[in-house]
BALOBA-1460 file (C-alpha; in Angstrom, 3 decimals):
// residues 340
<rec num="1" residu="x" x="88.833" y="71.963" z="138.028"/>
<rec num="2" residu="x" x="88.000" y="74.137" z="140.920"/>
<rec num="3" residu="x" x="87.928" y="78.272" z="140.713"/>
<rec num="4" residu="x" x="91.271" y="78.175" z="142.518"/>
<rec num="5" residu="x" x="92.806" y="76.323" z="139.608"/>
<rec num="6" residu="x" x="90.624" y="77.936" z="136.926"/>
<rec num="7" residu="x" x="93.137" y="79.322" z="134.232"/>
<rec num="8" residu="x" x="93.366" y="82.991" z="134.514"/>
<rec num="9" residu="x" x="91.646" y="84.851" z="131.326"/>
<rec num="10" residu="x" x="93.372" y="87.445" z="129.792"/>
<rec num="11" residu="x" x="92.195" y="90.499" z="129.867"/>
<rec num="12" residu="x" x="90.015" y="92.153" z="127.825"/>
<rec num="13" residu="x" x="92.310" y="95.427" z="126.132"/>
<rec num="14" residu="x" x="89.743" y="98.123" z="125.425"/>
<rec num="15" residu="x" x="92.095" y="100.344" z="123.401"/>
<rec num="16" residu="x" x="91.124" y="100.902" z="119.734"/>
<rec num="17" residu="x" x="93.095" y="99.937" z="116.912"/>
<rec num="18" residu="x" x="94.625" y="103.019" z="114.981"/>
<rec num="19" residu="x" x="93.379" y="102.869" z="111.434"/>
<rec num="20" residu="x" x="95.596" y="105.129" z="108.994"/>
<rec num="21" residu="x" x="95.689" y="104.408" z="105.505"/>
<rec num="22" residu="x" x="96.620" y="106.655" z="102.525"/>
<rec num="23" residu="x" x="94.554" y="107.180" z="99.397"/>
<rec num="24" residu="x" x="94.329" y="104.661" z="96.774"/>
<rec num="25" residu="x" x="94.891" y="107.187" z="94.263"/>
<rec num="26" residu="x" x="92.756" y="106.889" z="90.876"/>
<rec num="27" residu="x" x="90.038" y="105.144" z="93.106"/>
<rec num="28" residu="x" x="89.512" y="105.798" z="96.872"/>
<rec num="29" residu="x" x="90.232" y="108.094" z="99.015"/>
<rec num="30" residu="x" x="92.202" y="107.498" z="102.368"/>
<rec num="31" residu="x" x="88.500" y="108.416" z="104.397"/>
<rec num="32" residu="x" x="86.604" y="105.914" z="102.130"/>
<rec num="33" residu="x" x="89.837" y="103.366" z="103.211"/>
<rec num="34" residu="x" x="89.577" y="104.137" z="106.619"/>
<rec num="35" residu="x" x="85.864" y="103.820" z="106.988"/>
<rec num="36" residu="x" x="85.719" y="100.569" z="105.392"/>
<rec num="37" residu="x" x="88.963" y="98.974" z="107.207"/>
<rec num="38" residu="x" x="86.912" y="100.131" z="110.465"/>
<rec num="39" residu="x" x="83.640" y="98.572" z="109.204"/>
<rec num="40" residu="x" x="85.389" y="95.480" z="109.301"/>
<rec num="41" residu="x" x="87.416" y="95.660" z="112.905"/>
<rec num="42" residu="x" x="84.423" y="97.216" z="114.249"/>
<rec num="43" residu="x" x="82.127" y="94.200" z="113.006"/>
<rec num="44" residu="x" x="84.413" y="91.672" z="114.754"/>
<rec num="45" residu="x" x="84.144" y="93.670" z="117.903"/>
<rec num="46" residu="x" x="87.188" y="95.587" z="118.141"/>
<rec num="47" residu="x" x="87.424" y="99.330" z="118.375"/>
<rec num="48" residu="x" x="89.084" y="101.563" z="115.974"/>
<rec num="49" residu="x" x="90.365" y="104.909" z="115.547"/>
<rec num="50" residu="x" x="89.994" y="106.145" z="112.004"/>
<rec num="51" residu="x" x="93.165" y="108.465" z="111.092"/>
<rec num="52" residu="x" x="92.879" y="108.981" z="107.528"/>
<rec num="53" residu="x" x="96.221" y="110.177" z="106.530"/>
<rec num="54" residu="x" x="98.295" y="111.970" z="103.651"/>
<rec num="55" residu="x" x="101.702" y="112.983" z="102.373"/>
<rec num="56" residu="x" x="101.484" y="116.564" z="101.005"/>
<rec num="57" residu="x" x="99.880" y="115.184" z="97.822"/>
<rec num="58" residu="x" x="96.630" y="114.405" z="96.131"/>
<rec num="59" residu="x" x="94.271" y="114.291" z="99.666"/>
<rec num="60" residu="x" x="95.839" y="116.700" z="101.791"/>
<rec num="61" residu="x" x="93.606" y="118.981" z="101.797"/>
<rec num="62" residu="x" x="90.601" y="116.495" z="102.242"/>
<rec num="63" residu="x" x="92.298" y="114.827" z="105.359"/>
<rec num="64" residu="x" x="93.248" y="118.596" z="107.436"/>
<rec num="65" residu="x" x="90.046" y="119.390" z="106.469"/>
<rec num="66" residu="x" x="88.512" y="116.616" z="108.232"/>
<rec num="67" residu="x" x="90.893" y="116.896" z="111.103"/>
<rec num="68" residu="x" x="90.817" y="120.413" z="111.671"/>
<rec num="69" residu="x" x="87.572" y="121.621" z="110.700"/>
<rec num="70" residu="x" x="86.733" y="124.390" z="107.866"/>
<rec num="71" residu="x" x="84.760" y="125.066" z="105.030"/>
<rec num="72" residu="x" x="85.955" y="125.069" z="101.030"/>
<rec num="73" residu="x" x="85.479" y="127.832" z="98.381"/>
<rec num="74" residu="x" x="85.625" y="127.316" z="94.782"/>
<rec num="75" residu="x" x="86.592" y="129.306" z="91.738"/>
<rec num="76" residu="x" x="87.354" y="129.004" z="88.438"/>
<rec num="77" residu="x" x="90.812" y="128.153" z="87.956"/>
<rec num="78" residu="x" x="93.498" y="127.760" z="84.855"/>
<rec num="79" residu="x" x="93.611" y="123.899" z="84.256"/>
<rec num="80" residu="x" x="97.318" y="123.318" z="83.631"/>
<rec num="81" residu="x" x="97.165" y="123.287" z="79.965"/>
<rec num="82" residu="x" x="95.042" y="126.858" z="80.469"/>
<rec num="83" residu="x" x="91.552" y="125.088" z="80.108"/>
<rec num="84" residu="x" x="89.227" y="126.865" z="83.111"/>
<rec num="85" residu="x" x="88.749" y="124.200" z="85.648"/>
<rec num="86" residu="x" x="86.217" y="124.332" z="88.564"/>
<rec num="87" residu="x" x="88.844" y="123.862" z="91.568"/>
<rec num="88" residu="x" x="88.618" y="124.343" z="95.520"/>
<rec num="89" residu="x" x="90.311" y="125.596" z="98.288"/>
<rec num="90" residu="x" x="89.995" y="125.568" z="102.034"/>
<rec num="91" residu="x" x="89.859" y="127.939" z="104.966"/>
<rec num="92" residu="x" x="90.196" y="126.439" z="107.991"/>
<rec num="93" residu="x" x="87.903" y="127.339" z="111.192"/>
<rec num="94" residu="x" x="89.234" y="130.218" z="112.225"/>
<rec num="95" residu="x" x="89.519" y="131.569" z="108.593"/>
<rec num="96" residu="x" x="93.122" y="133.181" z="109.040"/>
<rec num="97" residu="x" x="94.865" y="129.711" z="107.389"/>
<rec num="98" residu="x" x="93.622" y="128.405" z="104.392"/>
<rec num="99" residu="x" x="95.112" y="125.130" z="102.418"/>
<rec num="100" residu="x" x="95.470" y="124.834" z="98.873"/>
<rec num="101" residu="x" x="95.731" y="121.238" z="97.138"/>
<rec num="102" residu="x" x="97.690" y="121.707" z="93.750"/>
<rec num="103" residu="x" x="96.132" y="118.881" z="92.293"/>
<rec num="104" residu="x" x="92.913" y="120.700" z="92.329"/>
<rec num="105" residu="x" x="94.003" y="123.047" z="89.401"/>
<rec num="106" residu="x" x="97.379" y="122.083" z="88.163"/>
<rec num="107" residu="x" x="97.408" y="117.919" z="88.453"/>
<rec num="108" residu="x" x="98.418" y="115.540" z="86.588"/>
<rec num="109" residu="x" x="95.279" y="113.314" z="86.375"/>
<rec num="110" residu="x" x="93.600" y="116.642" z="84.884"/>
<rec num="111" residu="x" x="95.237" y="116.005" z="81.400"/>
<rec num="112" residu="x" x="94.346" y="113.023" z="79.248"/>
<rec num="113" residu="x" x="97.164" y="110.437" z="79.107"/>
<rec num="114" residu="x" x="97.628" y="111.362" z="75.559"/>
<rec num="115" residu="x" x="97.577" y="115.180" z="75.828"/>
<rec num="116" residu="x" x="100.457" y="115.580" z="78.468"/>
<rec num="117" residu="x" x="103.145" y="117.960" z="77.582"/>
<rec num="118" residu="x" x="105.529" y="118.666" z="80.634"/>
<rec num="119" residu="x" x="106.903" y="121.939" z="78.868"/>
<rec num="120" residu="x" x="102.687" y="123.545" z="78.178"/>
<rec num="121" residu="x" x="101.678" y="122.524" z="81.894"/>
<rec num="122" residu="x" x="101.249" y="125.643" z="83.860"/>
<rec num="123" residu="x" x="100.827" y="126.019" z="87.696"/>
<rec num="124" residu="x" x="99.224" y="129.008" z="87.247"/>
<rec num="125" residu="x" x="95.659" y="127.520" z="88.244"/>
<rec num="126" residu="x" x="97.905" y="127.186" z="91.756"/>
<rec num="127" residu="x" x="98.682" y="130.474" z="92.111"/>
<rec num="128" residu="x" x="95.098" y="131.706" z="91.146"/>
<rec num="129" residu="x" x="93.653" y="129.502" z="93.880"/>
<rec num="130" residu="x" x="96.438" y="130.838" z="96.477"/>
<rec num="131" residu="x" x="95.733" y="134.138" z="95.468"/>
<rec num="132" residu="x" x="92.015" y="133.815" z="96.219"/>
<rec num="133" residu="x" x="92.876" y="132.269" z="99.887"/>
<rec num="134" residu="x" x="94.637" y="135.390" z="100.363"/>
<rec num="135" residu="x" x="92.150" y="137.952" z="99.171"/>
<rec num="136" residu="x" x="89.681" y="135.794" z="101.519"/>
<rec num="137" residu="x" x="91.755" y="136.731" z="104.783"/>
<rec num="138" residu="x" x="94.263" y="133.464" z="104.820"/>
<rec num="139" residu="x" x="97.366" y="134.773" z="106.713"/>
<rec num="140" residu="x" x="99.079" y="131.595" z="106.139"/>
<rec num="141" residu="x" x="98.393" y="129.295" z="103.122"/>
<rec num="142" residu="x" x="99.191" y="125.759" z="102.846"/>
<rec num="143" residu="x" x="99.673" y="124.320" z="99.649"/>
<rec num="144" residu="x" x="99.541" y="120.626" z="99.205"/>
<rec num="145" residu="x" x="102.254" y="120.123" z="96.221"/>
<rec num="146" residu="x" x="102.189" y="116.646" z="95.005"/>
<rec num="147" residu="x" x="101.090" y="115.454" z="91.459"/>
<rec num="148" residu="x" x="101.435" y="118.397" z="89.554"/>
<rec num="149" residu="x" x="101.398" y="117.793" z="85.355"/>
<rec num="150" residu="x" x="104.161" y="120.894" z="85.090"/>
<rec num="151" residu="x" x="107.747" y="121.502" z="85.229"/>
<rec num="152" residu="x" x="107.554" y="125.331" z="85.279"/>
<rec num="153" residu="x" x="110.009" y="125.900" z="88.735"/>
<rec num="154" residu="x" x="106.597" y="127.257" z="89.846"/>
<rec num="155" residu="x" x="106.535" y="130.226" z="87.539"/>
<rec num="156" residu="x" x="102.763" y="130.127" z="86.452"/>
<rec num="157" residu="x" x="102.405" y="130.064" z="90.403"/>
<rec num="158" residu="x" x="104.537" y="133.203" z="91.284"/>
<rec num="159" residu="x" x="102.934" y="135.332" z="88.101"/>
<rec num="160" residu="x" x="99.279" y="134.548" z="89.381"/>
<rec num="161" residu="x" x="100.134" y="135.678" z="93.017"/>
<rec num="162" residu="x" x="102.116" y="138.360" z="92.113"/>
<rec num="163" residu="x" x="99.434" y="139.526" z="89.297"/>
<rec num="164" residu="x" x="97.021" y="139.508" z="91.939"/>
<rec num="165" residu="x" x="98.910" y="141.580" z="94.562"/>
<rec num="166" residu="x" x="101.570" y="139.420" z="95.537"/>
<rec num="167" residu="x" x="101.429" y="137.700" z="99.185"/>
<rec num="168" residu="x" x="100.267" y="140.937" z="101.044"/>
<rec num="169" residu="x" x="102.151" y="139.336" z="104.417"/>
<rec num="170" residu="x" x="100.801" y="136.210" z="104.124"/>
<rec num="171" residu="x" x="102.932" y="133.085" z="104.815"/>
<rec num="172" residu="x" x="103.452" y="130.517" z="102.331"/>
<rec num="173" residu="x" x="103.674" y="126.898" z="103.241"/>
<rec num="174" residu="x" x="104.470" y="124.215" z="100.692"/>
<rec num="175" residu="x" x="103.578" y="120.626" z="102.196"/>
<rec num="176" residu="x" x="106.393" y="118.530" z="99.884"/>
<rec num="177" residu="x" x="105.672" y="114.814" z="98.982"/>
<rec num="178" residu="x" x="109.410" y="114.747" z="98.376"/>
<rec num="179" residu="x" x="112.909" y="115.948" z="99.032"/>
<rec num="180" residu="x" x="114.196" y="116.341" z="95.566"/>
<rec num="181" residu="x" x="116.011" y="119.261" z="94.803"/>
<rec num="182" residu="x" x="115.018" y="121.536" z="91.919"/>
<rec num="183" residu="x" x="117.152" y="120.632" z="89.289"/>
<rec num="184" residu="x" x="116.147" y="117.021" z="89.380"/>
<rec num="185" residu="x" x="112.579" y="117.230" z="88.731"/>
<rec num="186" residu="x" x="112.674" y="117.409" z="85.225"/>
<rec num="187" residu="x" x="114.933" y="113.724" z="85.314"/>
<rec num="188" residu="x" x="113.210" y="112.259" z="87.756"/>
<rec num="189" residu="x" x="109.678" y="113.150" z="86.921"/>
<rec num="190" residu="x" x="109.553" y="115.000" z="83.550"/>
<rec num="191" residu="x" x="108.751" y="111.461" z="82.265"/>
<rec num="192" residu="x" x="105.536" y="110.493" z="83.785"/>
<rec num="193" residu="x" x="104.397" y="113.848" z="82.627"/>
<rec num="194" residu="x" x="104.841" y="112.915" z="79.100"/>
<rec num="195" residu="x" x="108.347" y="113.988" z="78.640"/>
<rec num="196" residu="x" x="110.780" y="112.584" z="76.283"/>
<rec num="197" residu="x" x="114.930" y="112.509" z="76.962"/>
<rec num="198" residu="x" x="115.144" y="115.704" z="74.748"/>
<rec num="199" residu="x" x="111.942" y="117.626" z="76.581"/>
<rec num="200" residu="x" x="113.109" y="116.494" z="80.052"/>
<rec num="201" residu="x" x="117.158" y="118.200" z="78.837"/>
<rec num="202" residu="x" x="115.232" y="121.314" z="77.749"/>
<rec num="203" residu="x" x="112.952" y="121.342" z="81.030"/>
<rec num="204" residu="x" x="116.504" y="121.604" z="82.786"/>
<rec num="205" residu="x" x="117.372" y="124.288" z="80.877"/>
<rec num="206" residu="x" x="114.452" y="126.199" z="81.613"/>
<rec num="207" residu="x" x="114.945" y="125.471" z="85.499"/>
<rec num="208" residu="x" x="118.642" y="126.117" z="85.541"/>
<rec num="209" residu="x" x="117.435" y="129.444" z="83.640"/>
<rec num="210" residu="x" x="114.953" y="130.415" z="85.816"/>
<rec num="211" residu="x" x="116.895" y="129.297" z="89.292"/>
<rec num="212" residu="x" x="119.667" y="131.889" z="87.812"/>
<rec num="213" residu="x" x="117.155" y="135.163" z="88.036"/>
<rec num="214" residu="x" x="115.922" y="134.508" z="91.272"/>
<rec num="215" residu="x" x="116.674" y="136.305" z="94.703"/>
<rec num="216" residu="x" x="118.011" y="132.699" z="95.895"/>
<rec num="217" residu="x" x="119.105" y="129.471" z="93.938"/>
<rec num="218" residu="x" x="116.383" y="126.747" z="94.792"/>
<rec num="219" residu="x" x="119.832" y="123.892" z="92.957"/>
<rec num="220" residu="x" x="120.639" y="121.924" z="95.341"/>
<rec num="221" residu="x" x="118.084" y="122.590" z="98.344"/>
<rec num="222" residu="x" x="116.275" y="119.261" z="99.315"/>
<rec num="223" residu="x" x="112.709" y="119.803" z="98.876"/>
<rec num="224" residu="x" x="112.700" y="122.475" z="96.292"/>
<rec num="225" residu="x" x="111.964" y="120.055" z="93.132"/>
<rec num="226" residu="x" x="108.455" y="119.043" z="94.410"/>
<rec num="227" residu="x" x="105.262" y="119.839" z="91.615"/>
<rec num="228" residu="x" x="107.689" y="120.354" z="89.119"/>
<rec num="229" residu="x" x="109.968" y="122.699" z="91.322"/>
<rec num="230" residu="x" x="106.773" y="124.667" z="92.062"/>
<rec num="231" residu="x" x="108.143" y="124.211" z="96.050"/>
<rec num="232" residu="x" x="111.638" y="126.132" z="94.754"/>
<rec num="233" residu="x" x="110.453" y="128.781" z="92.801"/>
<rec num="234" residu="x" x="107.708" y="129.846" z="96.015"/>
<rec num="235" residu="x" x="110.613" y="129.319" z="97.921"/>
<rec num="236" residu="x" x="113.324" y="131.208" z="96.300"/>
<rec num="237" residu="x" x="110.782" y="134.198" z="94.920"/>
<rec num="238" residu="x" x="108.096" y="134.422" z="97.778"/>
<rec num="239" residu="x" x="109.931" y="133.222" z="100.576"/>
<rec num="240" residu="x" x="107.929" y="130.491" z="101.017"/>
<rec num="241" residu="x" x="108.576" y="128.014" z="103.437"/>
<rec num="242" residu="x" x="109.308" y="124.199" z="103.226"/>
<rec num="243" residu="x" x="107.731" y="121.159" z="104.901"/>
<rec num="244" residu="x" x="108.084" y="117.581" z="104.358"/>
<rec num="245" residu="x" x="103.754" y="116.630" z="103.886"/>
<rec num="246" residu="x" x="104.296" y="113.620" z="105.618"/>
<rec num="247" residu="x" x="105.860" y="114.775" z="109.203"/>
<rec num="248" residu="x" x="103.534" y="117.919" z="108.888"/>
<rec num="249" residu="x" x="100.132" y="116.024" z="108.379"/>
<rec num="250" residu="x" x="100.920" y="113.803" z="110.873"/>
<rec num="251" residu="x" x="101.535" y="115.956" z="113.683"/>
<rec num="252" residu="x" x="98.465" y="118.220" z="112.983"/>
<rec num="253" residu="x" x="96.692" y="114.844" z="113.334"/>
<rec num="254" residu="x" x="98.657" y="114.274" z="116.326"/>
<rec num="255" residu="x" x="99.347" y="110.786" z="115.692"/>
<rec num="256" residu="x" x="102.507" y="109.915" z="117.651"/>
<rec num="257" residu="x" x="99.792" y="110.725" z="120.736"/>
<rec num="258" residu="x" x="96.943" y="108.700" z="119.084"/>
<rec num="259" residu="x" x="99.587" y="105.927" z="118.367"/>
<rec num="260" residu="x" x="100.808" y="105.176" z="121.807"/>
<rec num="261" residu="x" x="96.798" y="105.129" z="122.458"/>
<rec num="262" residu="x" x="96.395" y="102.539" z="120.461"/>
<rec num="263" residu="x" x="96.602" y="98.879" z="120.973"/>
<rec num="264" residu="x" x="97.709" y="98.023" z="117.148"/>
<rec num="265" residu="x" x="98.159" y="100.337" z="114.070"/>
<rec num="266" residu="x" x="96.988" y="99.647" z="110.342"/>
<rec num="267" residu="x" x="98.651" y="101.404" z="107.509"/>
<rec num="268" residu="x" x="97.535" y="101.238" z="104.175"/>
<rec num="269" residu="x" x="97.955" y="102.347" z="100.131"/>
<rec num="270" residu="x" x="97.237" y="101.550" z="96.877"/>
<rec num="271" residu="x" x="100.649" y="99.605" z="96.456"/>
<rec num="272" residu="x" x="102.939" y="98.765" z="99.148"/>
<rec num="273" residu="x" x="106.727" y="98.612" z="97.478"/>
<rec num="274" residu="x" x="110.226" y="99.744" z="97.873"/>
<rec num="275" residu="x" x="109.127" y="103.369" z="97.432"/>
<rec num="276" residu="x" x="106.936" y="102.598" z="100.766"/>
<rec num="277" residu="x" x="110.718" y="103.027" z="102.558"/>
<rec num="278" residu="x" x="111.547" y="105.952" z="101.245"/>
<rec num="279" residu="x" x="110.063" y="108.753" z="103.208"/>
<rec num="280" residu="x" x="105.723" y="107.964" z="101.608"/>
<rec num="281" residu="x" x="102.948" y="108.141" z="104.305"/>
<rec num="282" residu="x" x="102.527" y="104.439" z="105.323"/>
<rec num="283" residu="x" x="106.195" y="103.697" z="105.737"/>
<rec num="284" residu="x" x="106.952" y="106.803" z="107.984"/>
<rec num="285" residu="x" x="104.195" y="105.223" z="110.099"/>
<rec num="286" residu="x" x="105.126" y="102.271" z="110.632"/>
<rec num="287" residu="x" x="108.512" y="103.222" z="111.589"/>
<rec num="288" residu="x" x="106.484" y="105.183" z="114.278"/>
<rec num="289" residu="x" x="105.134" y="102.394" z="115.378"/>
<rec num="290" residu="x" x="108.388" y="100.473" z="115.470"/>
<rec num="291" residu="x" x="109.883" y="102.785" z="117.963"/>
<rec num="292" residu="x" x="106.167" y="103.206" z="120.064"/>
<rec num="293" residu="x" x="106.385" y="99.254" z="120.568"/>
<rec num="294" residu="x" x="103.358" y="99.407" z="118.111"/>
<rec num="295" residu="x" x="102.410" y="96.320" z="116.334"/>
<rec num="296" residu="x" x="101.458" y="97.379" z="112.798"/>
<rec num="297" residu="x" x="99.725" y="96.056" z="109.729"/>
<rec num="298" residu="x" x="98.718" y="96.786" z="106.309"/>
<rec num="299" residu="x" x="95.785" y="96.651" z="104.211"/>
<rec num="300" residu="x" x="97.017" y="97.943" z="100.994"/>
<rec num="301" residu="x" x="95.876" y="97.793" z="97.154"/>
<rec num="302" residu="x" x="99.005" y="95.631" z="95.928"/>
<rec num="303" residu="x" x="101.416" y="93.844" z="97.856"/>
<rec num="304" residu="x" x="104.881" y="94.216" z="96.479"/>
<rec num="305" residu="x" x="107.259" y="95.255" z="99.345"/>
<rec num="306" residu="x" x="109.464" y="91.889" z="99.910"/>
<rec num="307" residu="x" x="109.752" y="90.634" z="102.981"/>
<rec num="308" residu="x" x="113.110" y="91.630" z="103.838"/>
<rec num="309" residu="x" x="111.519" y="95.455" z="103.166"/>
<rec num="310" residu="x" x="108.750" y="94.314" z="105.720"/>
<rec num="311" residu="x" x="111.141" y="93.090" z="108.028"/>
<rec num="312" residu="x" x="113.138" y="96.716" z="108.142"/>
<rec num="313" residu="x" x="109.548" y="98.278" z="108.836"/>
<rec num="314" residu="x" x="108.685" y="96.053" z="111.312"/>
<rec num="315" residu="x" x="105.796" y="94.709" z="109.333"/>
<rec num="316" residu="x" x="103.664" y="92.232" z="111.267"/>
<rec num="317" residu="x" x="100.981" y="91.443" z="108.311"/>
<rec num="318" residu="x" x="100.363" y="92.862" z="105.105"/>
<rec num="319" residu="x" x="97.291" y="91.902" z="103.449"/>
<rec num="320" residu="x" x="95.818" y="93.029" z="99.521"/>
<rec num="321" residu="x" x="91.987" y="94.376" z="99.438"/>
<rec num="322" residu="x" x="91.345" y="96.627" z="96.776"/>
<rec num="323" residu="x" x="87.325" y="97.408" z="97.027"/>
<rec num="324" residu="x" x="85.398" y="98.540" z="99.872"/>
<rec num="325" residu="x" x="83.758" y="95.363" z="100.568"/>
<rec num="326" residu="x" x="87.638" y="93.739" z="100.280"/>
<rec num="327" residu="x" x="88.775" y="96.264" z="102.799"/>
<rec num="328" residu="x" x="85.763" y="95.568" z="105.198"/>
<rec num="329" residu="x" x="86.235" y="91.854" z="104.856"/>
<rec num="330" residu="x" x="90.149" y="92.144" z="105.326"/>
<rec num="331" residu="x" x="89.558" y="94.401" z="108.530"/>
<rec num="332" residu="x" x="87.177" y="91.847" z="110.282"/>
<rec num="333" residu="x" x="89.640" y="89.133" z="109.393"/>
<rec num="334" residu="x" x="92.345" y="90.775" z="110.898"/>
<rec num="335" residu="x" x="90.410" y="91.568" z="114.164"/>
<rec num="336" residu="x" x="89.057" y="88.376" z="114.290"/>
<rec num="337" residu="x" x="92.328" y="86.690" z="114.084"/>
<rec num="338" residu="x" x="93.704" y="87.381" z="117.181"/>
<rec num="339" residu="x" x="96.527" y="89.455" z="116.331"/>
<rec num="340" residu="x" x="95.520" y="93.161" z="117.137"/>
């Protein structure tokens, strides 16, 4: 075969692949997922972009921390069943907006599976820690609000900040890893908090209560039932305002621009499944990526999304890889396939 008829090669596409998995809560976080999925790509000789990402949950703080620069303070917090815990806080670079991760004082993974008692859990440890970002110069203070162990409408929260001066003009921010309304987060999550049928009608009562002395009724207002209706309470007391996590991490990591940089994207959690579709991390993502023109992946824990859910997601792959090593070795086979 001459040059002339020589087949032309394809060219070589130097743009990284966008790696931008959540946390696999309980074990890793979404930087240790990210770092090992790029191991892997990296290895077989493709570039990536490492995007850890999170939803306004467990991780939030972590991954704007990374992002954005800062340093973290800690203090000694109420645990949520009124234990002291050591928990942290974060004051980004310019020190006038600080970020507060509920989990840190008031989560669920804080109380032992058999101790949980959704009507004891307080959020006060919350309020302590948003109290000391404002006594440290925050002027706006992000709080992270998913996985909270209470059901208090926030009230534990809103005594703490007001016992401690109240919010002294600065600007609350609740970061909401869902858009239920107050008065459904006793039924819809009471449960996994160790509440039984007649603690989760009694948790309803105490919302409905509480909703009633309030300068504004939190019922009804998507949003307002995240952490236990912690995000309604802030809301309804202390003006605080509401963000879905998801839409607000990702545009301080300025994905959509890092996307349409990228020649593939990877998504990834510790169990892809029908909740993926409705409104978590990885899902939003991907839909992203649908309308970029965005091939995407994922490298997730569990695989239990069918494939019709795949299909509405644009899915291209999905792969399971639980471990480091797993997610290094499923990144390299993915780059070395051919299909990023």
């Amino acid at each position: 075969m001459t040059p002339a008829e020589t087949p032309a090669r394809r060219p070589l596409d130097a743009r990284p692949v966008l790696v931008a998995p959540d946390s696999f809560k309980g074990t890793l976080s979404a930087g240790e997922v990210a770092a090992a999925i790029g191991r892997g790509i990296e290895r077989a000789g493709v570039a990536a972009d490492l995007m850890p990402v999170a939803d306004g949950g467990e991780g939030t703080m972590e991954v704007l921390l990374a992002a954005l620069g800062g340093e973290t303070r800690t203090i000694e917090a109420s645990g949520p069943l009124g234990d002291p815990v050591e928990a942290a806080f974060a004051l980004l670079d310019d020190g006038s907006t600080a970020i507060v991760e509920l989990a840190r004082a008031s989560g669920l993974p804080l109380v032992d599976e058999r101790s949980r008692d959704a009507e004891a859990a307080s959020s006060r440890g919350t309020g302590e820690l948003v109290a000391a970002a404002i006594a440290a110069g925050a002027r706006r203070v992000l709080i992270a609000a998913g996985g909270s162990a209470s059901t208090d409408g926030g009230a534990g929260a809103i005594d703490a900040i007001e016992e401690s001066g109240g919010r002294r003009g600065a600007q609350l921010v609740v970061l909401c890893d869902v858009r239920t309304a107050f008065e459904d987060a006793p039924r819809i999550f009471g449960p996994q908090k160790g509440a039984d049928a007649a603690a989760v009608a009694r948790l309803e009562r105490r919302l409905d209560e509480l909703a009633a002395t309030w300068p504004r009724d939190p019922r009804g207002v998507p949003l307002t039932g995240a952490a236990g209706g912690l995000a309604g309470g802030l809301w309804a007391v202390l003006d605080a305002q509401l963000e879905p996590g998801a839409q607000f991490v990702l545009a301080a990591l300025e994905a959509d621009r890092r996307m349409r940089a990228a020649r593939a994207l990877i998504v990834g959690e510790g169990r892809l499944d029908g909740t993926t579709l409705q409104g978590k991390i990885a899902g939003e993502l991907a839909t992203r990526a649908r309308q970029a023109g965005v091939p995407c992946h994922a490298i997730c824990g569990q695989v239990a999304l069918d494939l019709f859910g795949r299909r509405i997601i644009d899915l291209q792959t999905a792969h399971e890889a639980g471990t480091r090593a797993e997610l290094e070795a499923a990144g390299e086979r993915l780059a070395a396939s051919g299909v990023l």
